[in-house]
C-alpha positions as CSV (number, residue, x, y, z in Angstrom):
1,X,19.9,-91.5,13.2
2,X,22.2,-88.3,12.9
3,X,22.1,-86.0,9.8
4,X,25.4,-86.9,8.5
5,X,24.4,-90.7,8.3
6,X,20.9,-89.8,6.5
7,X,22.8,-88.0,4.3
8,X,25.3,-90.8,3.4
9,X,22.8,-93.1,3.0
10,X,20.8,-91.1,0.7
11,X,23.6,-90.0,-1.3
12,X,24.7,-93.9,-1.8
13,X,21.4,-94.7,-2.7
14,X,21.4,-91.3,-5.7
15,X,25.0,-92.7,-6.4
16,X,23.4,-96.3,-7.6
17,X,20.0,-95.0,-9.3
18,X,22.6,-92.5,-11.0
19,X,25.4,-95.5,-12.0
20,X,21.9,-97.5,-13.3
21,X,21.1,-94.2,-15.6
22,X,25.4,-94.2,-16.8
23,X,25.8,-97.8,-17.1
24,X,21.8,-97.7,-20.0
25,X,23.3,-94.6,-21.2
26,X,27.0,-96.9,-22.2
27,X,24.9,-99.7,-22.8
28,X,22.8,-98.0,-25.6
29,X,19.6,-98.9,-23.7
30,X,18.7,-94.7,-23.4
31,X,19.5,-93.3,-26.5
32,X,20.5,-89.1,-26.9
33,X,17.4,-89.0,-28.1
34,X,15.3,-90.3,-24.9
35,X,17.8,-88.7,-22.8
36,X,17.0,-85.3,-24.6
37,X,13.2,-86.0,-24.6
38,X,13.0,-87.3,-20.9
39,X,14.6,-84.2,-20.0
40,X,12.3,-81.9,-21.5
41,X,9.3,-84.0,-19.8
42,X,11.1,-83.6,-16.6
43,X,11.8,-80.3,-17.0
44,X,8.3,-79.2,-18.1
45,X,5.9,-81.6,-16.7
46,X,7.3,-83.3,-13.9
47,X,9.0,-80.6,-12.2
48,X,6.1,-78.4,-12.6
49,X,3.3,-81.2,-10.9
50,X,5.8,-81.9,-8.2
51,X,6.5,-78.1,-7.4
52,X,2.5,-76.6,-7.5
53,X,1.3,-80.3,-5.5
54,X,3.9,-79.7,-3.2
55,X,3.1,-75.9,-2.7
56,X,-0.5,-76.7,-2.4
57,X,-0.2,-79.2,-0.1
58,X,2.6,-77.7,2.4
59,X,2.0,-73.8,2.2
60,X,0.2,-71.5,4.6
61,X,0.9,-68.0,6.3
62,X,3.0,-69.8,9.1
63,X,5.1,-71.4,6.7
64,X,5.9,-68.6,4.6
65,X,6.8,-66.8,7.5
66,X,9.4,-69.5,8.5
67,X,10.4,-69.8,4.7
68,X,10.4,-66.6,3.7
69,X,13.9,-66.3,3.7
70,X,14.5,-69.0,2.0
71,X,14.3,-67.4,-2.2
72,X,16.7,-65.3,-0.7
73,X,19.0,-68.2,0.2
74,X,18.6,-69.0,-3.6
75,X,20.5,-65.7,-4.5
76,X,22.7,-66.5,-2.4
77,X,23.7,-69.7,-3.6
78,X,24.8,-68.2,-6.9
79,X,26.4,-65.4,-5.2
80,X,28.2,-67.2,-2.8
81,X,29.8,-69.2,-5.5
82,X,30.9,-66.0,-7.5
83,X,32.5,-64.5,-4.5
84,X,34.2,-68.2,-3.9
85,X,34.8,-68.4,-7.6
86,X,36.7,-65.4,-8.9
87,X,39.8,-65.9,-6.5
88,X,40.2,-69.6,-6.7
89,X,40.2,-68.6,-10.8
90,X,43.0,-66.5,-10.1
91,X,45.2,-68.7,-8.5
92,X,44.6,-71.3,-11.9
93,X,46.5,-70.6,-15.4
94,X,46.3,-67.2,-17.0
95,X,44.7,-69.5,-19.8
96,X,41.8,-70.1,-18.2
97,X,38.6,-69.1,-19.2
98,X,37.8,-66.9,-16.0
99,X,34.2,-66.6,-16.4
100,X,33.5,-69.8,-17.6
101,X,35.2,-71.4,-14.2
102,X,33.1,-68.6,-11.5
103,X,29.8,-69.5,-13.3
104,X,30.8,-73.4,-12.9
105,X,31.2,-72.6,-9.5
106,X,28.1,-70.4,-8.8
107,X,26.2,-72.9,-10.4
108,X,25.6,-75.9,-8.5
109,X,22.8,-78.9,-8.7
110,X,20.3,-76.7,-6.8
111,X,17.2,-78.4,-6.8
112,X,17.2,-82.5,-8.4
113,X,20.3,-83.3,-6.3
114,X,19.1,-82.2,-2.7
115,X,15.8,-83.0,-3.3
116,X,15.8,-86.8,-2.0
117,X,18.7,-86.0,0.7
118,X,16.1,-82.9,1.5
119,X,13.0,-85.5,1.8
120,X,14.7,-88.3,4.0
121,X,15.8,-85.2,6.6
122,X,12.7,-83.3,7.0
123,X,10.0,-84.7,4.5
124,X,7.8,-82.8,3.1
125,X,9.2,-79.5,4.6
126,X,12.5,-80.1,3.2
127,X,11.1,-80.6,-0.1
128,X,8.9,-77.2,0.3
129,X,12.3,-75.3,1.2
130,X,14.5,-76.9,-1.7
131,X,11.5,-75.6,-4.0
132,X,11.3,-71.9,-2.6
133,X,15.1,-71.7,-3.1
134,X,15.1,-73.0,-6.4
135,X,12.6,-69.7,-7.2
136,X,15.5,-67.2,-6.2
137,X,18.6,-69.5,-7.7
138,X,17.4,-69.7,-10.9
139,X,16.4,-65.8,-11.3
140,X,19.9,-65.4,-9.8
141,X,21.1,-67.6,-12.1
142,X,19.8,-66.0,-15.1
143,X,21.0,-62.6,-14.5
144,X,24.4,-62.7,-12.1
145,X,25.4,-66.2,-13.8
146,X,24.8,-65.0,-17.2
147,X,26.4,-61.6,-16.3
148,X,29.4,-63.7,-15.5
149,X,29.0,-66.0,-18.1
150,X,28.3,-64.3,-21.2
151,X,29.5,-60.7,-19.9
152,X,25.5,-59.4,-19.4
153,X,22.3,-60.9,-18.6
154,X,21.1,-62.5,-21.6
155,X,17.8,-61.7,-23.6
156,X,17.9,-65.9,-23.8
157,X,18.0,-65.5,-19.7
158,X,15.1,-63.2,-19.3
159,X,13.1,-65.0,-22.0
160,X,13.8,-68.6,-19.9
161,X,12.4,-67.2,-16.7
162,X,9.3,-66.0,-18.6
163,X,8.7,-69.7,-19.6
164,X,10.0,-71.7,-16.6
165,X,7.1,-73.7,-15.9
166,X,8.5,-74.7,-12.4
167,X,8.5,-70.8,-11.3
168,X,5.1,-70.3,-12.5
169,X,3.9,-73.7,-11.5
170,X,5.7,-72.0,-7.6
171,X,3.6,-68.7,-7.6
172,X,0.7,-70.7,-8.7
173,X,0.7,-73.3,-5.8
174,X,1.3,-70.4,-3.1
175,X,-1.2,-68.2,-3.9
176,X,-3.9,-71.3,-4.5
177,X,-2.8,-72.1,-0.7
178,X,-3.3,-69.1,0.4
179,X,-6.4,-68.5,-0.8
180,X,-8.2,-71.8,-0.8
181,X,-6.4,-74.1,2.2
182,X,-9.1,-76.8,2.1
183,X,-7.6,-77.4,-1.9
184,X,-4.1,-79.1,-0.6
185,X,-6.4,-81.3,1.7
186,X,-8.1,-82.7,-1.5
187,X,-5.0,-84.4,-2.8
188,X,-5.0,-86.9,-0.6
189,X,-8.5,-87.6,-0.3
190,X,-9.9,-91.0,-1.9
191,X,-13.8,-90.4,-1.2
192,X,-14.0,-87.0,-1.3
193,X,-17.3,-85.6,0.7
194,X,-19.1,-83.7,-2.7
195,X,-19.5,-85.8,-5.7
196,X,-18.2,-82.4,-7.7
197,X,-14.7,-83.1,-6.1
198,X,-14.5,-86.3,-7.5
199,X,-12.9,-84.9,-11.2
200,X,-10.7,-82.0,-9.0
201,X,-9.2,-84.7,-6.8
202,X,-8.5,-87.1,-9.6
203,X,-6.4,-84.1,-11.2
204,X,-4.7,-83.4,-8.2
205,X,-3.8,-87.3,-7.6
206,X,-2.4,-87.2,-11.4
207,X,-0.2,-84.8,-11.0
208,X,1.0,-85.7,-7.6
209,X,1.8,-89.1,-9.4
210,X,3.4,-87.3,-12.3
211,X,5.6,-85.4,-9.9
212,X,6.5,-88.4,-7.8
213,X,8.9,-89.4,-11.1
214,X,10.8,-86.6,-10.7
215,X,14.1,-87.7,-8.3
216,X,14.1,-90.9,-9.8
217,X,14.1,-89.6,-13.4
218,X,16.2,-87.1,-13.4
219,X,19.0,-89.3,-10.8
220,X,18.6,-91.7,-14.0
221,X,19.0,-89.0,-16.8
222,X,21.7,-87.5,-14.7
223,X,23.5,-90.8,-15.0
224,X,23.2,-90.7,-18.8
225,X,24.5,-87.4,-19.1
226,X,27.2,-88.3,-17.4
227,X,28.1,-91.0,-19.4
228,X,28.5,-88.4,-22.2
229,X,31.2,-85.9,-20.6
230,X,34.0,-88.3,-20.0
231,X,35.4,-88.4,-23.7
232,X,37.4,-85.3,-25.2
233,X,40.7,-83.3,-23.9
234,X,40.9,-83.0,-20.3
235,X,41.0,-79.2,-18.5
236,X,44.4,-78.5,-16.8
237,X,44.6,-80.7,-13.5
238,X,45.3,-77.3,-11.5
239,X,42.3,-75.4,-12.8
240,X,39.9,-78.5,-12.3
241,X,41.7,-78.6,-8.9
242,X,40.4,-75.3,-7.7
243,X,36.9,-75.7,-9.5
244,X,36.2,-78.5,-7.2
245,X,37.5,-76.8,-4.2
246,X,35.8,-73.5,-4.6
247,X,32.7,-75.6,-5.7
248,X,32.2,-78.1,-2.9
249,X,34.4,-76.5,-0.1
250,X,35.1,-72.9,-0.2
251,X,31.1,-72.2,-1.2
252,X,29.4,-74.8,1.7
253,X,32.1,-73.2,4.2
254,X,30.7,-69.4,3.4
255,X,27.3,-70.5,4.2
256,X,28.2,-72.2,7.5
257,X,30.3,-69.4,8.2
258,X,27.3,-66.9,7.6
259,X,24.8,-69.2,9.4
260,X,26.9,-69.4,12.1
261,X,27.7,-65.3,12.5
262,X,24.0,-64.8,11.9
263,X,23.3,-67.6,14.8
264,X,25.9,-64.9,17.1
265,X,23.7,-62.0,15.8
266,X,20.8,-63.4,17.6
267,X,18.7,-64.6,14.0
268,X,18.3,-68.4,14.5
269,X,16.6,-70.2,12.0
270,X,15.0,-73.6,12.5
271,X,16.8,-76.9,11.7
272,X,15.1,-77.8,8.5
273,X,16.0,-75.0,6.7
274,X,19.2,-74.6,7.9
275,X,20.4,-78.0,7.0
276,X,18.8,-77.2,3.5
277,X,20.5,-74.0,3.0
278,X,24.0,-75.8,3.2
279,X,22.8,-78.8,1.6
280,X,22.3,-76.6,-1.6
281,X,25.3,-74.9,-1.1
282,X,27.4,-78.0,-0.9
283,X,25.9,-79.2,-4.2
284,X,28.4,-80.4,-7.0
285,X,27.7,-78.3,-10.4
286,X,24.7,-78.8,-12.3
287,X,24.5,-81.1,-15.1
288,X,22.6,-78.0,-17.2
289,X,25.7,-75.7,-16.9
290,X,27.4,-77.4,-19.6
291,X,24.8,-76.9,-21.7
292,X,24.6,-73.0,-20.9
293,X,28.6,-73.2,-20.9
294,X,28.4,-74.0,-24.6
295,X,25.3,-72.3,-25.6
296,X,26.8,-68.9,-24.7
297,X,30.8,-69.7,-25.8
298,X,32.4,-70.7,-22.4
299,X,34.9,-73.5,-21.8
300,X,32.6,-76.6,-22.8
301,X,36.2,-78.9,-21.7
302,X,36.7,-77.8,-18.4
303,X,32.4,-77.4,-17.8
304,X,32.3,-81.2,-18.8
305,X,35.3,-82.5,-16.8
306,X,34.1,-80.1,-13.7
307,X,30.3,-81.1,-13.8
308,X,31.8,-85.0,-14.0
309,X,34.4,-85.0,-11.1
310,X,32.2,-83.0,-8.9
311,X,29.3,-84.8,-9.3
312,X,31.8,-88.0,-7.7
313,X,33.7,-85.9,-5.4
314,X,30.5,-84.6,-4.2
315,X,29.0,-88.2,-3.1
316,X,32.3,-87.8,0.0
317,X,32.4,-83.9,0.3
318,X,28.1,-83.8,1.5
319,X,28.1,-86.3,3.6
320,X,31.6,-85.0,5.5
321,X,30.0,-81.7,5.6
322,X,27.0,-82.3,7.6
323,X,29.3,-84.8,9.8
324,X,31.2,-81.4,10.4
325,X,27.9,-79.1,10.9
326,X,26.9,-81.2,13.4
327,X,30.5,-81.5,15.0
328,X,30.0,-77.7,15.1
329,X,27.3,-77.5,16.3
């Protein structure tokens, strides 16, 4: 089965567990509330069991030497989508909130989007790469998006990487592999050999457990946010035009571009990665910056309308870009 069709299967398969979370949202069945709540837990529990598990588990010296570029990658990502951003802003209404657009643009669905897509390519070495580039993307994020955003990084910025859980949960799960290999072992053990593993193992399986809700929660919440962006005045067709261009075109085409002159240079990188890199970089904008967009006095309109359409656009543009990758190459 070719990349491409993984891909489009997977992203059919998001498109229905999201649809299930819109259609509760409409229905009154997850209330702001729960959606608020669930988030949190996602955010601060789930994420963080799924990211130190999966760093335990898949981490050693060979694999941060083949991954080691891949935080990088992360800064990239939100660079990539400034540099793809501020012209396509140009060409829109002198109206337009400028920042607000390039930070909608550098700002994509890095890490809950591509992580099943990520899984059903290259299991759990896909999932290991989407979480080392989440550690660069969102400490790119919080200083180059915010410097666009709000006009300098934000004290609120540097105070959320301090308390990001999922970072710390990161660092935590490397240098545990690292320096204890026989611990990732232990997770999927069911009779382990020393009866003093017994209570270390049943932790491990718990939080492995916890972090196995994560896709399908947040594919749900994702839904139910959704449902709440569609009402209010619509953005100028032009400027949502270009958003949505820059976004899941102009940005995914820059990183096959580099990959591509880097490939002529002589650096080749291994498939896995690779195809992760783009993925990323072809991801629609994230559901969290509308909430940034109006925490720090940006566009909320056009962040609403643009995290909405993209999010649908996104379902064809993926897919056709990997179908193009591998015409490529």
């Amino acid at each position: 089965m070719s990349d491409w069709s993984v891909v489009l299967q997977q992203t059919v398969a998001m498109f229905l567990v999201i649809l299930a979370g819109w259609v509760a949202r409409r229905r009154g069945l997850i209330s702001a509330q729960a959606t608020a709540g669930l988030s949190r837990f996602a955010v601060d529990v789930a994420m963080p069991c799924l990211v130190f598990t999966q760093m335990l588990r898949t981490v050693d010296a060979a694999a941060l030497r083949a991954e080691w570029l891949s935080p990088l990658v992360g800064v990239m990502v939100v660079a990539l989508g400034i540099a793809a951003g501020w012209p396509a802003a140009r060409l829109c209404d002198g109206k337009l909130d400028r920042r607000t657009f390039v930070f909608l643009v550098a700002t994509p669905n890095w890490i809950y989007l591509p992580l099943p897509i990520a899984q059903a390519l290259h299991g759990e070495a896909g999932v290991r790469t989407v979480l080392l580039v989440n550690v660069g993307a969102t400490l790119a994020m919080w200083s180059l998006g915010m410097a666009v955003l709000a006009g300098k990084p934000a004290r609120a910025g540097l105070l959320a990487v301090a308390k990001n859980a999922g970072l710390h949960a990161a660092w935590l799960g490397i240098v545990l592999a690292l320096a204890a290999p026989g611990l990732g072992r232990l997770a999927g053990e069911t009779s382990p050999s020393h009866p003093l593993a017994y209570p270390l193992v049943a932790l491990l399986q718990a939080m492995g457990l916890v972090g196995s809700m994560v896709i399908p929660l947040v594919l749900v919440l994702t839904g139910a946010q959704l449902a709440t962006l569609q009402a209010g005045a619509r953005p100028p067709a032009r400027a949502l035009g270009w958003l949505l261009t820059a976004r899941l075109l102009v940005a995914p085409a820059l990183t096959l571009g580099l990959l591509w002159a880097a490939g002529q240079a002589g650096l080749h990188f291994a498939p896995a990665p690779r195809a992760v890199w783009l993925l990323v970089n072809a991801m629609p904008v994230a559901v969290s910056a509308g909430m940034l967009t109006e925490r720090f006095g940006g566009d909320t309109v056009l962040a609403a309308r643009g995290i909405f359409v993209s999010t649908l656009a996104g379902m064809v543009t993926v897919p056709a870009l990997f179908w193009a990758m591998e015409a490529i190459w």
